[in-house]
ZADO-1210 file (C-alpha; in nm, 4 decimals, padded with zeros to 6 digits):
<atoms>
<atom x="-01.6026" y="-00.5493" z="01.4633" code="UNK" pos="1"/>
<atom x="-01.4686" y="-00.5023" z="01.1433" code="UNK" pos="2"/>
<atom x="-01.0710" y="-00.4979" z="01.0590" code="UNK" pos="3"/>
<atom x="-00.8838" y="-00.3605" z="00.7789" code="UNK" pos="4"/>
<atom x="-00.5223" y="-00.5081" z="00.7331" code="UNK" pos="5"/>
<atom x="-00.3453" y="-00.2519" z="00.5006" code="UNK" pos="6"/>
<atom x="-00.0469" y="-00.4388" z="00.3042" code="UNK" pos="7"/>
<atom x="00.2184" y="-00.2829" z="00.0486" code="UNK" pos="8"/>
<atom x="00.3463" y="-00.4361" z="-00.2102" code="UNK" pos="9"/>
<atom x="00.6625" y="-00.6297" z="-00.2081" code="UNK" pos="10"/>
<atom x="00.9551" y="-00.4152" z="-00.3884" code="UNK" pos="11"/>
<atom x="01.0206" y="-00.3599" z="-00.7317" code="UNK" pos="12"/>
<atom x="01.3753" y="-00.2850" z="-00.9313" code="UNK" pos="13"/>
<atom x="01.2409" y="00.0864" z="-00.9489" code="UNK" pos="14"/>
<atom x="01.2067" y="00.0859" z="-00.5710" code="UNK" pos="15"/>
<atom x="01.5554" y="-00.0427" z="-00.5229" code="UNK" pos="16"/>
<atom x="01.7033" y="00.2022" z="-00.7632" code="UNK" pos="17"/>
<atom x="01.5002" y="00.4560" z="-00.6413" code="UNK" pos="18"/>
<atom x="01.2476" y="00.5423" z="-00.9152" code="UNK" pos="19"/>
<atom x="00.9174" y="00.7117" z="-00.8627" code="UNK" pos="20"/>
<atom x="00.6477" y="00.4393" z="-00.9710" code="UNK" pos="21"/>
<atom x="00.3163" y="00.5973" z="-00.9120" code="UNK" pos="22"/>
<atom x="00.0959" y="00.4814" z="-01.1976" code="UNK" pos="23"/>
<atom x="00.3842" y="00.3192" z="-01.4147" code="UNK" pos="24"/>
<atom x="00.2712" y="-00.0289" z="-01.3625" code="UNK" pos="25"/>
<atom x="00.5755" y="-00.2219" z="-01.2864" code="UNK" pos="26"/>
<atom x="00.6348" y="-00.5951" z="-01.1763" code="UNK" pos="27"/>
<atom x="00.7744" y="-00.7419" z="-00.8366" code="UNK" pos="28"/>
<atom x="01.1462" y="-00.8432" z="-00.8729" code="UNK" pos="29"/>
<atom x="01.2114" y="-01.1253" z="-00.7259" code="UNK" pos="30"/>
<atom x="01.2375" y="-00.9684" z="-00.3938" code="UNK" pos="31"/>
<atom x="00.9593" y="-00.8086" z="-00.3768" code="UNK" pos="32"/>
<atom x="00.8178" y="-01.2223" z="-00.4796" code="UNK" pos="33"/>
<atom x="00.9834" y="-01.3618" z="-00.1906" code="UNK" pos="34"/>
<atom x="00.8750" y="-01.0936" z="00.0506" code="UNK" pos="35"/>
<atom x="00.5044" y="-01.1485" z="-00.0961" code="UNK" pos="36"/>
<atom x="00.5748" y="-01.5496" z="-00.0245" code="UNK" pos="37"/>
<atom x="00.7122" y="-01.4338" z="00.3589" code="UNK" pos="38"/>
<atom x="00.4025" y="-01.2678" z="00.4330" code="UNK" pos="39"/>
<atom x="00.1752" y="-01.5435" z="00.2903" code="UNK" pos="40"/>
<atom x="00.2793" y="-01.7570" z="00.5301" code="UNK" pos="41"/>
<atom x="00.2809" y="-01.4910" z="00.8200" code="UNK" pos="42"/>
<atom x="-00.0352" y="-01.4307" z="00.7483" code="UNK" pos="43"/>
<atom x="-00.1522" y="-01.7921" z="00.7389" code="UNK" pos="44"/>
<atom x="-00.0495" y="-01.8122" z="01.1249" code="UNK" pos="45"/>
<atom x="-00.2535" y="-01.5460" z="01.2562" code="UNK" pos="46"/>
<atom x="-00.6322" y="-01.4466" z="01.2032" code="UNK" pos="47"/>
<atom x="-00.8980" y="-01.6298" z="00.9306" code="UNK" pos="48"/>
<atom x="-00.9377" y="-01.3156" z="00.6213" code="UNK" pos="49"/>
<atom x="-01.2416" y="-01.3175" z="00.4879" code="UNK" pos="50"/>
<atom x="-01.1962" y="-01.0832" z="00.1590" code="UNK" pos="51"/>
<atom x="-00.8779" y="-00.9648" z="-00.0449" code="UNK" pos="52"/>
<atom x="-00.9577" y="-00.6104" z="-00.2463" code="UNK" pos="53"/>
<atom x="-00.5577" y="-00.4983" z="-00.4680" code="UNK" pos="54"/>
<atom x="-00.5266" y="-00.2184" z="-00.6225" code="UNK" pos="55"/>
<atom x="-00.5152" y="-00.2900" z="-01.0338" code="UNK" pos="56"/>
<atom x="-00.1772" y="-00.2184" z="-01.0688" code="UNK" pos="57"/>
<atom x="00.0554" y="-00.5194" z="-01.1581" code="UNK" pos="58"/>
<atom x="00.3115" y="-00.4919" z="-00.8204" code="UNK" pos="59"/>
<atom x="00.0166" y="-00.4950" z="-00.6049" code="UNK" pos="60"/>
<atom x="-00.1941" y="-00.7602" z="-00.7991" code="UNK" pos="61"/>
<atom x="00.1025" y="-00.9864" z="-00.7893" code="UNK" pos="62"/>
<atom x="00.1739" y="-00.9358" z="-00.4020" code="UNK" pos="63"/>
<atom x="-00.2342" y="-00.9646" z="-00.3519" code="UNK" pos="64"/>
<atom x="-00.2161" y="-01.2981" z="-00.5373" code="UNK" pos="65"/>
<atom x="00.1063" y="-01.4489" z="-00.4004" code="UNK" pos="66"/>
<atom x="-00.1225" y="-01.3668" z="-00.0449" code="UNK" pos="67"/>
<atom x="-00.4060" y="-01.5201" z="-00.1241" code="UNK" pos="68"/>
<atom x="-00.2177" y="-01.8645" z="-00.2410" code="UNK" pos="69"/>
<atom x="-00.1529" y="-01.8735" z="00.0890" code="UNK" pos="70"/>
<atom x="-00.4328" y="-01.8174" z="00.2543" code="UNK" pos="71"/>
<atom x="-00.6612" y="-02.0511" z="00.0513" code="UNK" pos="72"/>
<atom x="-00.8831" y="-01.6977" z="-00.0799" code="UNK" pos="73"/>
<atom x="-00.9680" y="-01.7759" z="-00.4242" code="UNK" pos="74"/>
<atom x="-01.0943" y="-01.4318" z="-00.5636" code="UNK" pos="75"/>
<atom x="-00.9164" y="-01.1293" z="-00.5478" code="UNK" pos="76"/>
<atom x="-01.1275" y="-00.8264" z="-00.5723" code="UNK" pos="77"/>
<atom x="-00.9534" y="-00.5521" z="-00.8068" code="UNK" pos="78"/>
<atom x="-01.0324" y="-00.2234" z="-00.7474" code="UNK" pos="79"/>
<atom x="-00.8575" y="00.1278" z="-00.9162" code="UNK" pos="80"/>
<atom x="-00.9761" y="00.3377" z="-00.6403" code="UNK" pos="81"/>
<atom x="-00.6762" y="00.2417" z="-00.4631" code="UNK" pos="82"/>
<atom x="-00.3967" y="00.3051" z="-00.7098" code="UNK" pos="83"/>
<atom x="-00.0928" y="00.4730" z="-00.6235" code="UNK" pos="84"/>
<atom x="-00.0757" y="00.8559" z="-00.6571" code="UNK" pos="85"/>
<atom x="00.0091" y="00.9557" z="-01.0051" code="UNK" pos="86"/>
<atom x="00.3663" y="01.1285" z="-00.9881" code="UNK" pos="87"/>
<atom x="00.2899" y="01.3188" z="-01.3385" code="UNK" pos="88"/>
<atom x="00.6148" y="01.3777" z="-01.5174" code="UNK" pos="89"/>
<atom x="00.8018" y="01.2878" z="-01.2081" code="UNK" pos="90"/>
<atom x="00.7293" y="00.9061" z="-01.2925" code="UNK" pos="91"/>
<atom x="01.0628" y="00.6947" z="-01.4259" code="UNK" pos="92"/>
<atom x="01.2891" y="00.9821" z="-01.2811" code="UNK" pos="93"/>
<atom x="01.5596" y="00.9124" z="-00.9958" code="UNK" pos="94"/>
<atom x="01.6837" y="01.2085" z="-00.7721" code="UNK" pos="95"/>
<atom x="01.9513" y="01.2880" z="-00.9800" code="UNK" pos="96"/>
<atom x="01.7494" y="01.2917" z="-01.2719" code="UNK" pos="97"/>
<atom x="01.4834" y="01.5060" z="-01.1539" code="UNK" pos="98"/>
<atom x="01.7662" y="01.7812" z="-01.0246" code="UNK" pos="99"/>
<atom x="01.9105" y="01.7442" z="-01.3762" code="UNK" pos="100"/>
<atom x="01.6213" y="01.8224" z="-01.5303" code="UNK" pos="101"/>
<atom x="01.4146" y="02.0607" z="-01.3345" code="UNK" pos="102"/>
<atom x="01.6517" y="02.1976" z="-01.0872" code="UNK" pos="103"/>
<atom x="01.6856" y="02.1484" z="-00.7132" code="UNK" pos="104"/>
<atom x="01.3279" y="02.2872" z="-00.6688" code="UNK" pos="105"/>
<atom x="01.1707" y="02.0715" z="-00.8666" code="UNK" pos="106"/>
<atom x="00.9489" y="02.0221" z="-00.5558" code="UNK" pos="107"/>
<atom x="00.7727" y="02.3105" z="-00.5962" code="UNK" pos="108"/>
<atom x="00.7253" y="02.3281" z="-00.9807" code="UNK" pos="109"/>
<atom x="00.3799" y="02.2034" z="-01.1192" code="UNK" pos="110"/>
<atom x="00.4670" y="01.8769" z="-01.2794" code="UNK" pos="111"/>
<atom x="00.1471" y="01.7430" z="-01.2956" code="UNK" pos="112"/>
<atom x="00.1371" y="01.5489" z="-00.9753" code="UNK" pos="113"/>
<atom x="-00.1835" y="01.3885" z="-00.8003" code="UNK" pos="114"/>
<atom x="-00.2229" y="01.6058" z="-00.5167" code="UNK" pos="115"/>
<atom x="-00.2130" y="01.4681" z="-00.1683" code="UNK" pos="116"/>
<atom x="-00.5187" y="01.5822" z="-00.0608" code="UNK" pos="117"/>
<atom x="-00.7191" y="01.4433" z="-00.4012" code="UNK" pos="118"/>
<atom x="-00.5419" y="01.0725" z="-00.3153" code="UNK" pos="119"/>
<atom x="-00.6127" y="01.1093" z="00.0730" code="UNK" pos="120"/>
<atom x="-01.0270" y="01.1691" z="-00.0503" code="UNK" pos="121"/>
<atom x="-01.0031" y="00.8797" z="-00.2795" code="UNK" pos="122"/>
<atom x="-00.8662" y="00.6827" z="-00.0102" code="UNK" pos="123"/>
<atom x="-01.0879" y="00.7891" z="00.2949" code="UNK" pos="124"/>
<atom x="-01.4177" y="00.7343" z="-00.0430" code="UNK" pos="125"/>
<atom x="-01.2767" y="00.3587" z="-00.0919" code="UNK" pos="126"/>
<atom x="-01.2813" y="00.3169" z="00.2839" code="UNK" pos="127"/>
<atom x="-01.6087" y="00.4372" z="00.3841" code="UNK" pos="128"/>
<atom x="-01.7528" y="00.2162" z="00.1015" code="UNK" pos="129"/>
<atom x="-01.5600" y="-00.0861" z="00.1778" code="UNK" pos="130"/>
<atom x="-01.6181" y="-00.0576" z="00.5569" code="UNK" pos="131"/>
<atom x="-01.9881" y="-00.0020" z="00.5040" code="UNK" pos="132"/>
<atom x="-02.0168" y="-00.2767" z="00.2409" code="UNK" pos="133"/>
<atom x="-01.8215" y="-00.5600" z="00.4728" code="UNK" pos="134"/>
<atom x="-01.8883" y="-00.4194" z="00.8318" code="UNK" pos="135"/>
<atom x="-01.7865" y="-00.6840" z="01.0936" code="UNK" pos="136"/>
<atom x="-01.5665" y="-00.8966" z="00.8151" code="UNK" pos="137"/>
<atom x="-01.2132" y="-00.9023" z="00.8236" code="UNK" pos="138"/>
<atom x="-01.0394" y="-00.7174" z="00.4901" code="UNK" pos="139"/>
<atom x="-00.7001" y="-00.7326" z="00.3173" code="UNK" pos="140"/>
<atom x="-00.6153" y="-00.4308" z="00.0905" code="UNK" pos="141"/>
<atom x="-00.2808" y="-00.4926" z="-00.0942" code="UNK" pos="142"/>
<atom x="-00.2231" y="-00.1200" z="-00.2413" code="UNK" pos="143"/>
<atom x="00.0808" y="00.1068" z="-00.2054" code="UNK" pos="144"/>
<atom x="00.2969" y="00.3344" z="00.0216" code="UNK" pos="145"/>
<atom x="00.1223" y="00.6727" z="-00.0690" code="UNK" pos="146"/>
<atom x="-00.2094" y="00.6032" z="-00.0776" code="UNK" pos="147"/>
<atom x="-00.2676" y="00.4015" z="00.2113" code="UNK" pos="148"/>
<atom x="-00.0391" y="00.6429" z="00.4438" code="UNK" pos="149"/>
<atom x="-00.2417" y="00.9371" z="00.3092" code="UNK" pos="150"/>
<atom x="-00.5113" y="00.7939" z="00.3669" code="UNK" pos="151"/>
<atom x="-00.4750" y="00.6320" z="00.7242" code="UNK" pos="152"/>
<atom x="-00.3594" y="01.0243" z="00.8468" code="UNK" pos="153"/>
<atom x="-00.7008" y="01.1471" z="00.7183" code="UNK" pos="154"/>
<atom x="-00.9066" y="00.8728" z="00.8489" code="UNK" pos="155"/>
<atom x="-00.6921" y="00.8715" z="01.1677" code="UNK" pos="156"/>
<atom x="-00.4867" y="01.2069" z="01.2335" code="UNK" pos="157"/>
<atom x="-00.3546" y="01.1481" z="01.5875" code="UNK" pos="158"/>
<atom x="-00.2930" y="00.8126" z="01.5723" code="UNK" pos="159"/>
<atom x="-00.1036" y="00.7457" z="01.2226" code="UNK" pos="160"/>
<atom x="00.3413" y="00.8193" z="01.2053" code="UNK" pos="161"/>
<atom x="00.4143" y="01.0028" z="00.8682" code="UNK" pos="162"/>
<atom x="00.6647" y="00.7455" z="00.8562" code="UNK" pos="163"/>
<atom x="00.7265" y="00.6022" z="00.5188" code="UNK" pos="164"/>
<atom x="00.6020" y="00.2572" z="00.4982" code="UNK" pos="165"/>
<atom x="00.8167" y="-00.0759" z="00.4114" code="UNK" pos="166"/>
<atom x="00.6987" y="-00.3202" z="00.1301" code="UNK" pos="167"/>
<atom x="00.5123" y="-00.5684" z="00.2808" code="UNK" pos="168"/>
<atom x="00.4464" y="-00.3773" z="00.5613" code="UNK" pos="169"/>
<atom x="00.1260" y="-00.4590" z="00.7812" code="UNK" pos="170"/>
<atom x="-00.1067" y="-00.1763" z="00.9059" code="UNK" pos="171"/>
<atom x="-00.3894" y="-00.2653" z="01.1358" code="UNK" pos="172"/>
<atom x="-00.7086" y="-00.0964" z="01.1560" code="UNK" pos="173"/>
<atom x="-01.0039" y="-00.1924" z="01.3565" code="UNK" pos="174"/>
<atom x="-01.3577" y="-00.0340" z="01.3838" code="UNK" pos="175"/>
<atom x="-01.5257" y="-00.0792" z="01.6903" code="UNK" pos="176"/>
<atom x="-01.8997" y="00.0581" z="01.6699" code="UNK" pos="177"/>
<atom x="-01.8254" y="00.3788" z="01.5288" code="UNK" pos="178"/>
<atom x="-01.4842" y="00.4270" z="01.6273" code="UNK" pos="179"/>
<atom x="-01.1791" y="00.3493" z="01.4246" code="UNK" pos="180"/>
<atom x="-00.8145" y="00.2483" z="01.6095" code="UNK" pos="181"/>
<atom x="-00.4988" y="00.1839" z="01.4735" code="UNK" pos="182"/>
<atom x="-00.3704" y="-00.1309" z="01.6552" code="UNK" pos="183"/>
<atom x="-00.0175" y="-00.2363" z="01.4274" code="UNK" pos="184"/>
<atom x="00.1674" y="-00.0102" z="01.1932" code="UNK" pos="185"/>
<atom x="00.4333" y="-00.0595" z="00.8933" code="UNK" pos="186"/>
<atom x="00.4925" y="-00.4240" z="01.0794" code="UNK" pos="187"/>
<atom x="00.7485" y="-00.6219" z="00.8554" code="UNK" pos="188"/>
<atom x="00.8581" y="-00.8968" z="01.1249" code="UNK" pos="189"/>
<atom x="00.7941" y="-01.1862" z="00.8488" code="UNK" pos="190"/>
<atom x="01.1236" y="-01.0480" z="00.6869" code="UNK" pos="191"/>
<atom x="01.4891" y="-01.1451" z="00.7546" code="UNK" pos="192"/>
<atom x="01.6625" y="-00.8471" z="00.9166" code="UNK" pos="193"/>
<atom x="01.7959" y="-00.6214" z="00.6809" code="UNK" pos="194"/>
<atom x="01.5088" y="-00.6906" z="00.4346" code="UNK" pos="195"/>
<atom x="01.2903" y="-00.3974" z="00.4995" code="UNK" pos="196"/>
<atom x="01.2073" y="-00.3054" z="00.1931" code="UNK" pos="197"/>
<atom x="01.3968" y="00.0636" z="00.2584" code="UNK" pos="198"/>
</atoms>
């Protein structure tokens, strides 16, 4: 049996204030550190991981290596397959700033924005290979809140919320001879209350 434990990373200041991120590589606050640090040592209570693969951007490295402190996993695997979606010209803009700018339908103007269906193929590509590569091992993926909902919803269409999903949220996937089940989603019980990452 092979399982997949999909993790976001812990928040940044642009998450708080409500900044698009995609591919602007920006740090963990010290939040987003200490929820990092909270799942670390949830995760060193339940089952033995045997690999950690991060996206290569900084607020997922960071999270990925805070993680694998924890768990005593010296080698995290880096891997640009699983960036975030890249927001175009949306990137560093808040609401306001986008209506400012481009109007209140600035949702349907081309601003040179990954599509969803280009990030859910990269994401279903990464998973087939990883799955294949590592079949009956036990995987972490640190990565973020776009790509690994996208992709989850392609790989599993009935079974995935379109819920938006917390930092440091746990999503579970298992494969069980051919078949793929969701067993936990956007779990963040290793934070306080309150500390959602929302």
């Amino acid at each position: 049996m092979t399982t997949i434990r999909f993790v976001r990373h812990g928040i940044t200041e642009w998450n708080e204030r409500g900044v698009i991120q995609g591919r602007s590589n920006i740090p963990l606050n010290e939040r987003g550190k200490q929820q990092a640090q909270a799942l670390g040592e949830r995760l060193t209570q339940e089952e033995n991981w045997d690999i950690i693969i991060s996206s290569d951007m900084m607020r997922a490295e960071e999270t990925a290596n805070i993680i694998s402190a924890n768990l005593g996993l010296n080698n995290v695997i880096l891997d640009e397959r699983i960036r975030e979606i890249d927001c175009g010209q949306l990137e560093g803009t808040n609401e306001e700033m986008r209506v400012n700018k481009w109007g209140s339908d600035w949702r349907n103007l081309d601003l040179g924005m990954e599509s969803f269906e280009n990030v859910a193929d990269r994401g279903s590509d990464f998973l087939t290979d990883i799955s294949e590569r590592y079949k009956g091992k036990r995987i972490l993926i640190v990565s973020h809140g776009a790509i690994i909902g996208l992709t989850l919803r392609k790989f599993l269409p009935n079974a995935i919320p379109k819920d938006n999903l917390n930092n440091t949220s746990i999503t579970i996937i298992r494969q069980i001879e051919e078949e793929w089940e969701c067993t936990l989603f956007n779990c963040t019980k290793h934070l306080e209350a309150g500390d959602d990452g929302k």
